[in-house]
C-alpha positions as CSV (number, residue, x, y, z in Angstrom):
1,X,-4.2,24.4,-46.8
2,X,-2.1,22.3,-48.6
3,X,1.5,20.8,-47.5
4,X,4.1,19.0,-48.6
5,X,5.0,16.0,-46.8
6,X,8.9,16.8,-46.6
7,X,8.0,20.0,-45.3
8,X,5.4,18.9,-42.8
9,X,7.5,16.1,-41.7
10,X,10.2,19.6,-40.7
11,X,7.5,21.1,-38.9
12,X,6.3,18.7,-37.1
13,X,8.9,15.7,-36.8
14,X,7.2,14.3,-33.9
15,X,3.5,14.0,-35.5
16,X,5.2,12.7,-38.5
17,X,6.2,9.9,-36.7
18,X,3.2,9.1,-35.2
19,X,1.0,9.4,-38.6
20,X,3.7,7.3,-40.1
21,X,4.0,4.7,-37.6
22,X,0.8,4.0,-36.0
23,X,2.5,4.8,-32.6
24,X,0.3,7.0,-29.9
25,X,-3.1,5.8,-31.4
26,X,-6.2,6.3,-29.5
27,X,-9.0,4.1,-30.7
28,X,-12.7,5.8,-31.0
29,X,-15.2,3.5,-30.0
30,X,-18.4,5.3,-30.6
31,X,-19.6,8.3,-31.9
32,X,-22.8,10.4,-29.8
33,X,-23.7,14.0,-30.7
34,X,-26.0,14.6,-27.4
35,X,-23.1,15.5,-24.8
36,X,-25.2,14.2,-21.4
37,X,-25.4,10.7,-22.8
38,X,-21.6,10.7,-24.4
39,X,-20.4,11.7,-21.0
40,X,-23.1,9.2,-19.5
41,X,-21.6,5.8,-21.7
42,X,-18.0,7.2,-21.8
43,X,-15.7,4.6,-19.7
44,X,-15.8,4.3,-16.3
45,X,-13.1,2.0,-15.4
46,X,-11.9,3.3,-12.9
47,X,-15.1,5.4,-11.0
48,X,-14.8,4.3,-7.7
49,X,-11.6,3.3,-7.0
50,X,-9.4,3.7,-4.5
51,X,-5.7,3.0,-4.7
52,X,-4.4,0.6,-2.4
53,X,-1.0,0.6,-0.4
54,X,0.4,-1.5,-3.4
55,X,-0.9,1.1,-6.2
56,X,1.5,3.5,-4.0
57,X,4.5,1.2,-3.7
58,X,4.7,0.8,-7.5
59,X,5.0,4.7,-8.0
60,X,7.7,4.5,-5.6
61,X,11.6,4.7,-7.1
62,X,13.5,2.7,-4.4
63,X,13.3,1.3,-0.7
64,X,13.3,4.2,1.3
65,X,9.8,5.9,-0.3
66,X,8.6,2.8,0.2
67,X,9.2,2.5,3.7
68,X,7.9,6.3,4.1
69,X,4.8,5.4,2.3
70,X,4.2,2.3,4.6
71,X,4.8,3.4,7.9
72,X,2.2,6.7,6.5
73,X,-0.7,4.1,5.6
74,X,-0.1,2.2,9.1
75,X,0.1,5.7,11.0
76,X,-2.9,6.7,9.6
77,X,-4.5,3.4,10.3
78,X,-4.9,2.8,5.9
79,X,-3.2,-0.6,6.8
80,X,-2.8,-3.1,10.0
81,X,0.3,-3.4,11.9
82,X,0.5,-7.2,10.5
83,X,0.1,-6.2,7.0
84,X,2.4,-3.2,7.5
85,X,5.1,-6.0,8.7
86,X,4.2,-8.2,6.1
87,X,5.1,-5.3,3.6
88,X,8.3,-4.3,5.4
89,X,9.6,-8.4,4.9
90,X,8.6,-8.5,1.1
91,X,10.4,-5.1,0.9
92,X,13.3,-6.0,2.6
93,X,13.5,-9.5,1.0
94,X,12.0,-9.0,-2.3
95,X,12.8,-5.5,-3.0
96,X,10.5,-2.6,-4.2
97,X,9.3,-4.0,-8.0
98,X,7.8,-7.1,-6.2
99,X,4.9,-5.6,-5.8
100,X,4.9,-4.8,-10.1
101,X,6.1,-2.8,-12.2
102,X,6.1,1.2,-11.7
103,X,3.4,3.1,-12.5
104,X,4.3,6.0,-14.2
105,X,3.2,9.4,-14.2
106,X,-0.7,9.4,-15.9
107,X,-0.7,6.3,-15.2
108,X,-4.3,6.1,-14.9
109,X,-5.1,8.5,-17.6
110,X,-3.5,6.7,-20.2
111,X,-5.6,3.8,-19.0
112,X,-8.7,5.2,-19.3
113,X,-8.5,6.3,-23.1
């Protein structure tokens, strides 16, 4: 099927972009045709892992979901009372991006590509 670019650009202005300014590329690193060992080498950077109480506290959008997400982990017994307190201070003094920068939504999807 053959397109002009004006008209594809109409279409689809968003993939226009993309193709036109590199943005949104995902790089292919390898190529396998047997699917059990493409899904045995693909990435694992994250297989294992377990987010922490400051994984959580990045997600959050201000002081108060912090606090509900720490005094959750310390109820459940996820976190010490000390460390819980600790938290609380750096909160209270620091505020809620001192433990780095939000993670958005996917955040660990987009990482894994």
């Amino acid at each position: 099927m053959q397109i002009d670019k004006k008209r594809f650009e109409k279409m689809f202005p968003q993939l226009a972009k993309e193709l036109n300014t590199g943005e949104s590329r995902i790089p292919i690193n390898s190529i396998r045709s047997d699917i059990q060992a493409g899904e045995k080498a693909r990435t694992s950077k994250f297989v294992n892992y377990t987010p922490d109480i400051i994984d959580f506290l990045r997600r959050c959008d201000n002081k108060k979901q912090a606090k509900e997400i720490i005094n959750y982990m310390e109820k459940r017994g996820e976190i010490s009372r000390q460390h819980a307190q600790r938290i609380r201070k750096q909160l209270k003094d620091k505020g809620v991006r001192s433990f780095g920068p939000k993670k958005e939504e996917d955040y660990y999807l987009k990482r894994m590509l």
